[in-house]
C-alpha positions, 0 to 999 in steps of 0.5 A, a space after each residue: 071638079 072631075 067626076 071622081 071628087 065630085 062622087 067623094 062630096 056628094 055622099 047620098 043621104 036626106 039632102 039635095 046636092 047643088 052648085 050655087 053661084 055667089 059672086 062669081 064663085 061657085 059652091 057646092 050645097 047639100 040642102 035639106 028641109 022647107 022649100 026656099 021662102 018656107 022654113 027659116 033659112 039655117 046657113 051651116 059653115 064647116 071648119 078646118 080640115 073638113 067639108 059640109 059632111 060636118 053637120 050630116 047630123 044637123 041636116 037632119 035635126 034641123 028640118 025636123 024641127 022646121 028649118 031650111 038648112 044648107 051645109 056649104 063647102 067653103 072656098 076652097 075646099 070639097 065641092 066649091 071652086 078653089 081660086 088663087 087667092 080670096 082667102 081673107 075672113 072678109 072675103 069669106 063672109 061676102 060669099 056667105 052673105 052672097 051664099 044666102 042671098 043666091 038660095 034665095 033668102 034675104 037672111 038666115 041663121 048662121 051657123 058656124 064652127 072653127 074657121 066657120 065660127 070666126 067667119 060668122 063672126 066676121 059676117 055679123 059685124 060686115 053683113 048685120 042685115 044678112 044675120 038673124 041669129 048668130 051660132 057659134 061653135 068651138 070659135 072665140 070672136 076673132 079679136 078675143 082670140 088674138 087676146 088669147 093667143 098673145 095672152 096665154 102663149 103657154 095655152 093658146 098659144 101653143 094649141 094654135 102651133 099648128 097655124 105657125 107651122 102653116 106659115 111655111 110654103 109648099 112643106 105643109 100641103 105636102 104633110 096634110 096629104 101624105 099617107 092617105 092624109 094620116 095627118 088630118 085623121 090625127 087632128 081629128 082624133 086629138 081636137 076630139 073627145 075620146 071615140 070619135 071621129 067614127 071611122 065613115 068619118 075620118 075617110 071622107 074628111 081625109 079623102 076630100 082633103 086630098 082634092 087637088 087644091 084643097 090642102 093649099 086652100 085650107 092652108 091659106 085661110 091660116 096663113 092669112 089670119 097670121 100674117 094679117 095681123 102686123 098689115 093693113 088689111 088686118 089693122 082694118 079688120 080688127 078695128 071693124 072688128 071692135 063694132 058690138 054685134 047686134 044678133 042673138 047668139 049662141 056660143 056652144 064649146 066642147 068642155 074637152 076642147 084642146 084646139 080652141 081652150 074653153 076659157 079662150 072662148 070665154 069672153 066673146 060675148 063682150 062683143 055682143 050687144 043684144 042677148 047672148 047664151 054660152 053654153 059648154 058640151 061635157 064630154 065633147 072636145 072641138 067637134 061637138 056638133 058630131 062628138 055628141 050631136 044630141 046634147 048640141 041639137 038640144 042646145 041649138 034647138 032650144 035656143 032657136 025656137 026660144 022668141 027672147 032667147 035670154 042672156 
């Protein structure tokens, strides 16, 4: 990463920047909070088309009230290397799991929203032992989704047309970026409740994503996810998939959200075993962690600091 993209990713504030090695790949962490071993660990996974300045907001609520939290660039995009290939959620939640394991901790909460949230998921059924606590945002459970989709094609269906026009190579990088990334700050503002993003927002969202490689990268965990389903990498997701998660979770939606529809979210806690809270933001459409940051962190807060978080 040059200078430049580096002074891009690293916006100063209350946290450290780091590169951290985890299976071979490097990525790039803002931290904040207690020393490794004191705070509980928050592990904090971006969505599509951002990076860790996602959670700027809870890099500051989460050490306040105790806790160790560290926003990663996922593979591929800000910070983080972006290789060829690796794209796969399997992939992905082993260098989550990798992530926790290098800053130093044998597990931690797991947060995540969008293609974080479907990652998480992903982890808790690969990684049990890495996940104390599951929090998912604007992200159904990866085969709820599919039902989603395939059920409701005037619905879900055409609120993810975004990923099928994804499928085509080369033009679709092109589009994201054209224009000082116009195309990103218009996704933000349609996945979104009205006022936001704040304009200090869409800038570095559109800024990072004209990264050279971030636009292909980001584009790839769609195409995977799509092209998947019929082959047998895919096949063997799902059926894995199938395995009741055995974490505590959390499931926070935006009631406005029109990327991920609430009711396509609803439903994913048929695969989870052990307590489960659901919970919708009013007011909020698919960022809520940013759109309204205080009605989230009173959700998030008061989930975790609950010792029998209840069904």
């Amino acid at each position: 990463m040059s200078g430049h993209d580096a002074s891009l990713i690293e916006v100063d504030g209350p946290w450290t920047h780091r590169q951290i090695s985890a299976g071979g790949t490097r990525f790039h962490v803002a931290e904040a909070g207690a020393e490794a071993g004191e705070g509980p660990l928050v592990l904090l996974l971006h969505g599509f088309p951002e990076f860790w300045w996602s959670w700027h907001n809870q890099l500051v609520s989460l050490p306040a009230a105790g806790y160790r939290a560290a926003a990663v660039d996922l593979r591929g995009y800000g910070g983080s290397d972006k290789p060829p290939r690796g794209y796969d959620l399997v992939t992905l939640a082993g260098d989550a799991a990798g992530l926790v394991r290098a800053l130093g901790e044998a597990n931690a909460i797991v947060v995540g929203h969008d293609w974080g949230g479907l990652l998480a998921w992903t982890m808790a059924v690969y990684h049990p032992k890495i996940v104390q606590r599951l929090a998912v945002v604007s992200a159904p459970h990866p085969l709820r989704l599919r039902q989603a989709v395939g059920g409701d094609p005037r619905g879900q269906g055409w609120a993810t047309r975004h990923t099928f026009g994804y499928q085509v190579p080369l033009w679709p990088e092109r589009r994201l970026v054209r224009d000082d990334a116009a195309l990103v700050g218009k996704l933000l503002r349609d996945w979104s409740g009205p006022g936001w993003p704040d304009e200090r927002t869409e800038q570095l969202v559109r800024r990072a994503v004209q990264i050279p490689g971030v636009a292909h990268s980001a584009l790839e965990y769609h195409r995977w996810l799509f092209r998947s389903q019929a082959r047998p990498d895919g096949i063997r997701y799902a059926h894995r998939m199938r395995a009741p998660i055995q974490v505590p979770t959390l499931q926070l939606h935006g009631a406005l959200d029109t990327c991920m529809l609430p009711a396509s979210a609803q439903g994913s806690g048929r695969y989870v075993s052990a307590p489960y809270r659901w919970k919708l933001i009013d007011g909020a459409g698919h960022f809520p962690h940013q759109e309204r940051p205080r009605a989230f962190d009173a959700q998030l807060l008061g989930w975790l600091g609950d010792p029998e978080p209840e069904r």
